[in-house]
C-alpha positions, -999 to 999 in steps of 0.1 A, spaced: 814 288 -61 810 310 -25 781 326 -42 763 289 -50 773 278 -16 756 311 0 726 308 -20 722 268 -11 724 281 24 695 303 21 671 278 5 680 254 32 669 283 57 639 294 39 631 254 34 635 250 73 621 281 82 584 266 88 593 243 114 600 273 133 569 287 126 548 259 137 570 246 165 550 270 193 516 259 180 527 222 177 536 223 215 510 246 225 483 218 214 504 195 235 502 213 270 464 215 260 458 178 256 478 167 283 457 193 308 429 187 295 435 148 302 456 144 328 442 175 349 458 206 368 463 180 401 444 194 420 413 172 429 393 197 446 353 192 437 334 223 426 311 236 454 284 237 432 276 222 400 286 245 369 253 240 347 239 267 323 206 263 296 192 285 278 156 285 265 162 292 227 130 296 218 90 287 224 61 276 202 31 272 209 12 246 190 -23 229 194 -9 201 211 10 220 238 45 235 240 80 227 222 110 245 235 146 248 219 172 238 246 208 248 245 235 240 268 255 266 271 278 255 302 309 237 310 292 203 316 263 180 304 230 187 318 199 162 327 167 173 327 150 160 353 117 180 358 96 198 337 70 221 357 45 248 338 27 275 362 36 256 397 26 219 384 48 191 376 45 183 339 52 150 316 76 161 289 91 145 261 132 148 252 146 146 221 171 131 214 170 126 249 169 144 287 210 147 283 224 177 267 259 182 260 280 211 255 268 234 226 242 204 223 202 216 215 172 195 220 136 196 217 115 194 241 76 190 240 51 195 265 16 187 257 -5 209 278 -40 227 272 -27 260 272 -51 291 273 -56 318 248 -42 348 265 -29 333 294 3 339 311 30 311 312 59 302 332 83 272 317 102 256 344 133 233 336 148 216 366 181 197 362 195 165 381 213 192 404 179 208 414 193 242 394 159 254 374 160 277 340 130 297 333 114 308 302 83 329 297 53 331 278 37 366 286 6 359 263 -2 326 249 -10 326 213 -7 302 184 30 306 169 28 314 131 39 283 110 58 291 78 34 292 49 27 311 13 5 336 30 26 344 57 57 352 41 38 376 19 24 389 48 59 400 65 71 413 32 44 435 30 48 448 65 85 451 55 75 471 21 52 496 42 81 500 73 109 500 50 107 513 14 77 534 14 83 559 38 123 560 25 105 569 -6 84 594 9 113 616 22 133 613 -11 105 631 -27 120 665 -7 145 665 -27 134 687 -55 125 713 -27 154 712 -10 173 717 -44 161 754 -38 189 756 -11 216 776 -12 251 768 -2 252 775 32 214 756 32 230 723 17 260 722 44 225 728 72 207 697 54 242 677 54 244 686 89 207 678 95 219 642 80 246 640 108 222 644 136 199 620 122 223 590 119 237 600 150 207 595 166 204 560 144 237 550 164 231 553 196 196 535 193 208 508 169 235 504 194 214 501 225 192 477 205 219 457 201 229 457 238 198 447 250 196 418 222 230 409 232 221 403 273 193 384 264 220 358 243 233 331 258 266 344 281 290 319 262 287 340 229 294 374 249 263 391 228 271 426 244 305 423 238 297 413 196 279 442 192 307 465 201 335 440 180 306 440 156 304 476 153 346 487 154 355 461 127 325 473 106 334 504 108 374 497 100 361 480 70 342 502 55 370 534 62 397 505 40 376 505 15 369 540 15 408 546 13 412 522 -14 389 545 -35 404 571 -25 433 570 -51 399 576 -80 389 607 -65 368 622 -37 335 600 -36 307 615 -51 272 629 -39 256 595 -54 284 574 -36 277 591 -1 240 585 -9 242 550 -15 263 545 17 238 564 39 214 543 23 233 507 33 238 524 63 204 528 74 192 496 56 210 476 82 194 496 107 160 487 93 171 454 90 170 454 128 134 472 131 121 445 107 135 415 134 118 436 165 86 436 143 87 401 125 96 389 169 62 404 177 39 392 157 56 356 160 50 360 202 14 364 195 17 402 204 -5 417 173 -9 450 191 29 453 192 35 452 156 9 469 149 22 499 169 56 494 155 51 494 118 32 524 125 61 539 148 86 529 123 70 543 97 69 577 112 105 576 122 117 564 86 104 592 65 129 614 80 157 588 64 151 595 28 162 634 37 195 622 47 200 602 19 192 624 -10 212 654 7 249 642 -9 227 646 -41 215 684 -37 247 691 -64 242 659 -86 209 655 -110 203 619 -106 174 603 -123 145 582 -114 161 552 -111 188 562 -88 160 575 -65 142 540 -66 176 522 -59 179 540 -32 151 538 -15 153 496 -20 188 495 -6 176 514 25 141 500 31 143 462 18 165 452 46 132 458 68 115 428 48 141 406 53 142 415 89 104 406 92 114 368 81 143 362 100 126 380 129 88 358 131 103 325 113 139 324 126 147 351 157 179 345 171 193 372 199 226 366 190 227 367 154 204 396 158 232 413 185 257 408 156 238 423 126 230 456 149 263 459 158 274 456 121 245 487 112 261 507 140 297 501 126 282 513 90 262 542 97 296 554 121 317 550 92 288 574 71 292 599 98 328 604 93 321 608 57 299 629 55 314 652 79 346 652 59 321 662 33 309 694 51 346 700 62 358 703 22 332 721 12 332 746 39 374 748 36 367 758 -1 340 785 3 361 797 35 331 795 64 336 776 93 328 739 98 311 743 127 284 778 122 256 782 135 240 768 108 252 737 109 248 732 148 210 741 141 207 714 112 227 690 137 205 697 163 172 695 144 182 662 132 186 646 166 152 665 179 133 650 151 144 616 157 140 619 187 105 633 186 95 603 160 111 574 184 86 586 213 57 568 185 78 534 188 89 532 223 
């Protein structure tokens, strides 16, 4: 009977046991509401009116301009003026010249814009604050068609794919390598993602600042990056328990790795050529294309002691370059700084989290032939990793 009775007791506890759980949240909405209704009490006005917009986006059609308005602030916003180079404009709001909070509109300006021309976008509020966007060079914004898409996807093909193919084709030489060679091209595949890091990550940063401040776009690319990176290392020590990962595992992570990064040269391209700025992406599918080559070396170094075949090889080089063509859609049909800030910091996080495998790579291998980790040899190969990416990025920037 006392053991009945004890375990009735429990499963009244454990039936209970939820209210306690959800008692805090319960009041925690309550103090919420009732300041959010009744107010803190204190009735002082704000000194100045809290309003923040942010210019989403412009296109330039025959008929004039059409901007994407977000409101970003605390507070609705009117739009009272419209003025375009120094001159009061008509405009046309929809829905209409109130935006709420997290609320976009549209707005269209017909003006006789200029071929080539320079052009400063003016939005004055109700309070007299003004929000400015830019048009450096006027040009006819790409519409979504057939041919265009095909267009991007061959600009992504050529950036992307071809050049990653180009360096795989080293592999057969560097298969001549001995063993302390192989631990120089592993280190060699260090310095080059290193290098892919810190400039994917300063991408990202300067994506991130040009977001809208309410969505902390610097601040996502380092969250981006950490829990990336703590993803990736789980899942690594979840596989752990099969076995060391192999050379073709390592390759194929490099390859993600990097793909991510090209996803982010394909957005900076596919944003060019949808800003009218032809010479730009022109100049950086060639750039990129220089500077990728080098990536297929560091992905078919973890296979120097595998024999993989053909099809391996062209996997590889599809995981690591097609991002690029993806990134030339989303970057000319739908560019968005702070979905652009987050995938960057997510290719950061990823190629990190290669790093520290590889490098426990070079630390086995060199604990089982007895050489140091660090040699001379492996500071060179580091160190002519960097140099060459470094060298290559002076053709983009």
């Amino acid at each position: 009977m006392e053991t009945e009775a004890l375990a009735a007791v429990t499963v009244a506890k454990r039936k209970t046991s939820w209210i306690w759980g959800a008692l805090p949240l319960v009041l925690l909405i309550a103090i919420i509401y009732l300041l959010s209704s009744m107010g803190t009490g204190i009735a002082d006005k704000s000194v100045a009116p809290i309003e923040t917009l942010n210019i989403q986006k412009i296109v330039l059609t025959e008929d004039g301009f059409h901007l994407k308005v977000l409101n970003s602030g605390p507070e609705a916003v009117t739009i009272a003026q419209v003025v375009v180079n120094d001159a009061f404009w008509n405009a046309e709001f929809s829905p209409g010249a109130t935006i709420g909070r997290f609320e976009q509109i549209d707005v269209h300006i017909p003006y006789g814009w200029v071929e080539a021309d320079p052009y400063t976008i003016v939005l004055m509020t109700t309070n007299g604050l003004l929000f400015t966007g830019e048009v450096p060079v006027a040009a006819l914004t790409p519409q979504p068609d057939a041919n265009r898409f095909l267009q991007y996807a061959l600009i992504g093909f050529y950036v992307g794919i071809v050049p990653v193919g180009l360096g795989l084709l080293w592999y057969p030489f560097m298969r001549r390598f001995s063993q302390r060679g192989i631990q120089a091209v592993l280190a060699l595949t260090v310095g080059l993602l290193a290098f892919l890091v810190v400039d994917t990550i300063q991408e990202g940063l300067e994506l991130g600042a040009e977001a809208p401040g309410i969505f902390q776009g610097t601040g996502l690319v380092w969250f981006a990056a950490l829990l990336s990176f703590l993803f990736l290392v789980a899942i690594d020590q979840a596989n752990e328990r099969k076995g060391a990962a192999s050379g073709k595992k390592v390759a194929y992570k490099i390859a993600g790795g990097i793909g991510l990064h090209n996803l982010g040269e394909g957005l900076a391209i596919g944003a060019a050529f949808a800003a009218g700025e032809a010479a730009l992406g022109t100049f950086l599918v060639i750039g990129f294309t220089l500077h990728n080559v080098t990536e297929g070396v560091g992905i078919a170094a973890p296979l120097l002691k595998d024999r993989p075949n053909g099809r391996t090889f062209l996997l590889l080089a599809v995981v690591a370059g097609a991002p690029a063509i993806a990134g030339t859609w989303i970057g000319g049909f739908l560019f968005n700084p702070t979905l652009a800030a987050l995938f960057f910091g997510i290719g950061a996080g990823a190629i990190v989290q290669v790093v520290y495998v590889i490098c426990k790579m070079i630390a086995r291998e060199a604990g089982q032939s007895g050489k140091p980790t660090v040699s001379w040899t492996n500071f060179a190969g580091l160190t002519l990793g960097i140099a060459i990416m470094y060298a290559t990025a002076i053709f983009v920037n």
